[in-house]
C-alpha positions in Angstrom: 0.0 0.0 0.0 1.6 3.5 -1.2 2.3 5.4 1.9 1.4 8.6 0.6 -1.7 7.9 -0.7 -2.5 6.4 2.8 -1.2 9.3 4.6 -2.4 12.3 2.6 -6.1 10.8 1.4 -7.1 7.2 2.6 -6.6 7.7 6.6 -8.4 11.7 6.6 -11.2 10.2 4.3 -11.9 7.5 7.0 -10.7 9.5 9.9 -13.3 12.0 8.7 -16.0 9.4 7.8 -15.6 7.7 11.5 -15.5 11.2 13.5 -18.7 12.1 11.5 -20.3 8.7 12.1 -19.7 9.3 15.6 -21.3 12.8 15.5 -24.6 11.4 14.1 -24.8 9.3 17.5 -24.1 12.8 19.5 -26.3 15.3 20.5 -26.3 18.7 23.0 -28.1 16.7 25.3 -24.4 14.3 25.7 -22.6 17.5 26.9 -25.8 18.5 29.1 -25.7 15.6 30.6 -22.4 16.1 32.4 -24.6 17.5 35.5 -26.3 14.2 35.7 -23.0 12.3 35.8 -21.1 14.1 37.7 -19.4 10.9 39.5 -18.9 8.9 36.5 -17.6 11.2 33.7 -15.3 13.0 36.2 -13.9 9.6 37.1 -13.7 8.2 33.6 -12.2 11.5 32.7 -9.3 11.6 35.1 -8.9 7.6 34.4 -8.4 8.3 30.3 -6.1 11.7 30.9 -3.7 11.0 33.6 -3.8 7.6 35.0 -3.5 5.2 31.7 -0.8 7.6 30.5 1.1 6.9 33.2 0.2 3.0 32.8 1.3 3.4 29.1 4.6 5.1 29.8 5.3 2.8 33.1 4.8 -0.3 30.0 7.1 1.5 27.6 9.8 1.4 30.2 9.0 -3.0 31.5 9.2 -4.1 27.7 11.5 -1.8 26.9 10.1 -0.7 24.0 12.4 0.7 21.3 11.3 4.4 20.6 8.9 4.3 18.0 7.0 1.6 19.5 6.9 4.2 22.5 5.7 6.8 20.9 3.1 4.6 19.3 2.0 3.3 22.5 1.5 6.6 24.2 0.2 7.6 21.3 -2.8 5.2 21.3 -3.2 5.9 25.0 -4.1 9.3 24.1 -6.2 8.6 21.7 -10.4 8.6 22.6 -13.0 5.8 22.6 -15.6 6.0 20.1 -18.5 4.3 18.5 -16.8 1.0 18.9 -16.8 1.4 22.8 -20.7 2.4 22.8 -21.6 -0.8 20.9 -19.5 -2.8 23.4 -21.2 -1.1 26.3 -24.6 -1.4 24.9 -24.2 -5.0 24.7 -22.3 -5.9 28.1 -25.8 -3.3 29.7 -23.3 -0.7 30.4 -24.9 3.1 30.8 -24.5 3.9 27.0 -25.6 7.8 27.9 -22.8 7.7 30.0 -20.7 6.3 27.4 -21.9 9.3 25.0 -21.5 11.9 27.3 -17.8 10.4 27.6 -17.2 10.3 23.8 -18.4 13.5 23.6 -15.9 15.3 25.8 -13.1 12.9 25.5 -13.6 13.7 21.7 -13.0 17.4 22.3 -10.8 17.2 25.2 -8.3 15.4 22.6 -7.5 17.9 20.6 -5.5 19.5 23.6 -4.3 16.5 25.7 -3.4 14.2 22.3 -0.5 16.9 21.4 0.7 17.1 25.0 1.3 13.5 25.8 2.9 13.2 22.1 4.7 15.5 22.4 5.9 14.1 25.9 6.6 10.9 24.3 8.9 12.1 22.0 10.5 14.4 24.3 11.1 11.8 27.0 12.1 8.7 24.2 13.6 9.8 21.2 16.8 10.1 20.8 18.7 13.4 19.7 19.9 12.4 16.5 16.0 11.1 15.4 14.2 13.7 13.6 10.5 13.3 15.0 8.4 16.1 15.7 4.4 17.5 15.8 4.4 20.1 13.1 1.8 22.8 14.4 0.2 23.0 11.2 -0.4 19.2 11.4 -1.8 19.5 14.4 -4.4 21.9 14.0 -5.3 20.0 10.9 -5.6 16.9 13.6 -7.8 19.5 15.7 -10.2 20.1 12.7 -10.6 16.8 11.6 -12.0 15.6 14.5 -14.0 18.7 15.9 -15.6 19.7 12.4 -17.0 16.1 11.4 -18.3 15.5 14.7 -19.8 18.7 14.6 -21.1 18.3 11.2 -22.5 15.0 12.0 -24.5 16.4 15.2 -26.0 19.3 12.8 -27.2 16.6 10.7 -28.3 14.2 13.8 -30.4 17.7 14.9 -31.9 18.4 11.6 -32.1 14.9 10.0 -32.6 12.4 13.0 -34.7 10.3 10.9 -31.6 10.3 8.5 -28.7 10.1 11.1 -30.2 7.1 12.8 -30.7 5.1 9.4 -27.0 6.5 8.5 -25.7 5.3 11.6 -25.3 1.4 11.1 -23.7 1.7 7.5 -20.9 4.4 8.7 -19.9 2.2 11.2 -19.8 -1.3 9.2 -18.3 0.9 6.4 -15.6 2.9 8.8 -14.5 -0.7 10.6 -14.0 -1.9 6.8 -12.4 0.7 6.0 -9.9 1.1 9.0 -9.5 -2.9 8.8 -7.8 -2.6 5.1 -5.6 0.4 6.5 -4.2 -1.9 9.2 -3.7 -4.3 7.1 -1.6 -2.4 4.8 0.3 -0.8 8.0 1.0 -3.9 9.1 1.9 -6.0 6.6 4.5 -3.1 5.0 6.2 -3.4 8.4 5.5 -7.2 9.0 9.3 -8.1 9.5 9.8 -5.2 12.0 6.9 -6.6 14.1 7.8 -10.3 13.9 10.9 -9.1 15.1 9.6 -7.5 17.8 6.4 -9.4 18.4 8.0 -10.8 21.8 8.0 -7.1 22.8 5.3 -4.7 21.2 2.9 -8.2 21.1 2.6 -8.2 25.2 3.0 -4.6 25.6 -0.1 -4.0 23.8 -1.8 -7.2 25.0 -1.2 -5.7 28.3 -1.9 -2.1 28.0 -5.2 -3.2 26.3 -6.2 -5.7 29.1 -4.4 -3.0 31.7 -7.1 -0.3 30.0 -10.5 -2.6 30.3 -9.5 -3.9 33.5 -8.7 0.5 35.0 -12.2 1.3 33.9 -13.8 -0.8 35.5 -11.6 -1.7 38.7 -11.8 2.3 39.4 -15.1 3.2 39.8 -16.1 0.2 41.6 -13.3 1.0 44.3 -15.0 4.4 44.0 -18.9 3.0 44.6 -20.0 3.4 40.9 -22.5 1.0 40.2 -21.7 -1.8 38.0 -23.6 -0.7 34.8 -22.0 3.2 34.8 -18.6 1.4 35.8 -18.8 -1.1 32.2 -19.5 1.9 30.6 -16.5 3.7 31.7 -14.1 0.3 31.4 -15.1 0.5 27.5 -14.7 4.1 26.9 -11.1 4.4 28.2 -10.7 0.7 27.4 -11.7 0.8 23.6 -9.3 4.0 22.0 -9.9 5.2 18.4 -6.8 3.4 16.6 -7.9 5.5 12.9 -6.9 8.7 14.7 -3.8 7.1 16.0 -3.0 5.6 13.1 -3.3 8.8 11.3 -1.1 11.1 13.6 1.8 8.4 13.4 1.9 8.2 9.5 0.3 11.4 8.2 1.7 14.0 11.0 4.9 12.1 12.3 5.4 10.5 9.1 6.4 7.4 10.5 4.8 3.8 10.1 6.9 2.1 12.7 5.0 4.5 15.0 1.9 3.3 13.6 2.5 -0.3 14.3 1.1 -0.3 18.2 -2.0 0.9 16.5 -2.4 -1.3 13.9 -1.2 -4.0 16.5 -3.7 -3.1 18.6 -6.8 -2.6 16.5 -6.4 -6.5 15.9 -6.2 -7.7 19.3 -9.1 -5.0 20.5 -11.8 -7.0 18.9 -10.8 -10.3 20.9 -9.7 -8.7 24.2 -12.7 -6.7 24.3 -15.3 -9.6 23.5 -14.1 -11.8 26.0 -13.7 -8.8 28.6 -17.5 -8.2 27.7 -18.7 -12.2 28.1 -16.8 -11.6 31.3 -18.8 -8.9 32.8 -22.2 -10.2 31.7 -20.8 -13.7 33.4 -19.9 -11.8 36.8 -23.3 -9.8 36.8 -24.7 -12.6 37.0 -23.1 -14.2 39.7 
C-alpha cells in the first residue's frame, strides 16, 4: 500500500467518515448531561487523561520498547474511545448515555491532551539524532478533523434524526471496513519489523489493552459506581480510536513504525474486548 496515498487521502477520508459517524450518535443533550453524571464522567475523565498515560509510559519502560514503539504506545493511549466502545457497552448493559457523554468530551478534550502526551513521548524517548516532531500546522489539521466532522454530523443528527439514525449502522460497518484494510496495509509493509519484535510490542499491547478494560472498570467500583456506569466507563477508556492514532503516526509524524502499536492493537481489541464483555455479563450474574 503506497504510503502517501495512505497518509495524505485514505486515513483523513476514514478518519473523517468515523469522526462524522460518531457525531450522528451525538447530541447537546451528551454534553448536558455532564450535570447528571457528575461521579462517572469526572472519574472516567481523570482515568483516560492521567492515569492510563502513566500505565502506558510505566509499560514502555517494562518491555523496553524501542522508541517508535513508544511513541506509538503513548500515542494510542491518548487517543479517545468512540462508537466501537458504545456498541461494546450497549451490549455488556453498560450506561450507554454515560458512554456518550464520555465520547463526547473525551472527543474534544483530545485535541488538547493528544498533542501534550505526544509531544511528551517524543521528548522523554527519542533520541537526539532522530528527527521526530508534531508540526503545528499538522496539528491543528488533527484538531479540525475531529471537531468539524463531529460537529457536522451532530448538525445533521439535529436536523435529519430520521436520516442520522438510518446512516448510523452503514458508517460504522463501512468505517470498521475501511480502518481494517488500512491496518492491514500498516501492518503488513512493516510485517518483518513486528515479527521481530512481536515478543516485545505483542505483550506490551496485549497488556496495556487488558491494563485499560481492567482500569475502567476496577476504578469506579473502588469508587462506589455502580456496576452498569462502571462497564461503561471500562469500554470508553478501554476501547481507543486506533484510525486517529494511526493517522497522527503516519500522516503527522510520518512514521509507520510509529503506527505499528496501532495497527497492532486494532487486531487484538476485537478479541480482548469480546471476552472482557462475556466476562462482565458472566460476573453480573453471579
Amino acid at each position: 500500500m503506497n504510503i502517501s496515498f495512505v497518509s495524505t487521502i485514505a486515513l483523513p477520508i476514514v478518519l473523517i467518515l468515523i469522526m462524522f459517524g460518531l457525531g450522528l450518535s451525538l447530541t447537546l443533550a451528551d454534553f448536558k448531561r455532564i450535570v447528571s453524571f457528575p461521579k462517572p464522567v469526572l472519574v472516567g475523565l481523570i482515568c483516560q487523561t492521567f492515569i492510563l498515560p502513566a500505565f502506558a509510559f510505566t509499560l514502555c519502560y517494562l518491555f523496553q520498547l524501542q522508541t517508535e514503539f513508544a511513541i506509538g504506545l503513548i500515542l494510542l493511549a491518548a487517543s479517545p474511545g468512540g462508537a466501537t466502545s458504545n456498541i461494546y457497552s450497549h451490549l455488556s448493559n453498560g450506561d450507554v448515555a454515560l458512554n456518550l457523554t464520555l465520547t463526547a468530551i473525551n472527543s474534544a478534550l483530545t485535541a488538547i491532551t493528544l498533542p501534550l502526551l505526544t509531544g511528551l513521548a517524543i521528548n522523554v524517548f527519542a533520541e537526539k539524532d532522530q528527527n521526530i516532531g508534531l508540526q503545528f500546522s499538522k496539528m491543528v489539521e488533527v484538531f479540525l478533523l475531529i471537531l468539524i466532522p463531529v460537529g457536522i454530523g451532530m448538525l445533521v443528527r439535529s436536523k435529519k434524526t430520521s436520516f442520522a439514525l438510518k446512516m448510523d449502522r452503514p458508517v460504522r460497518f463501512f468505517s470498521i471496513f475501511a480502518l481494517a484494510t488500512i491496518v492491514i496495509g500498516a501492518v503488513s509493509k512493516e510485517w518483518n519489523l513486528i515479527a521481530d519484535n512481536i515478543n516485545q510490542i505483542g505483550w506490551a499491547v496485549l497488556s496495556f489493552n487488558i491494563l485499560s478494560l481492567g482500569l475502567g472498570y476496577i476504578v469506579p467500583t473502588l469508587l462506589k459506581i455502580n456496576h452498569n456506569q462502571a462497564t461503561a466507563i471500562s469500554f470508553e477508556i478501554g476501547i481507543h480510536n486506533g484510525t486517529l492514532a494511526l493517522f497522527v503516526a503516519i500522516s503527522v509524524l510520518g512514521s509507520t513504525q510509529i503506527a505499528v502499536p496501532a495497527a497492532t492493537y486494532s487486531v487484538l481489541m476485537f478479541f480482548t474486548a469480546a471476552a472482557f464483555a462475556f466476562l462482565l455479563k458472566k460476573t453480573r450474574k453471579i
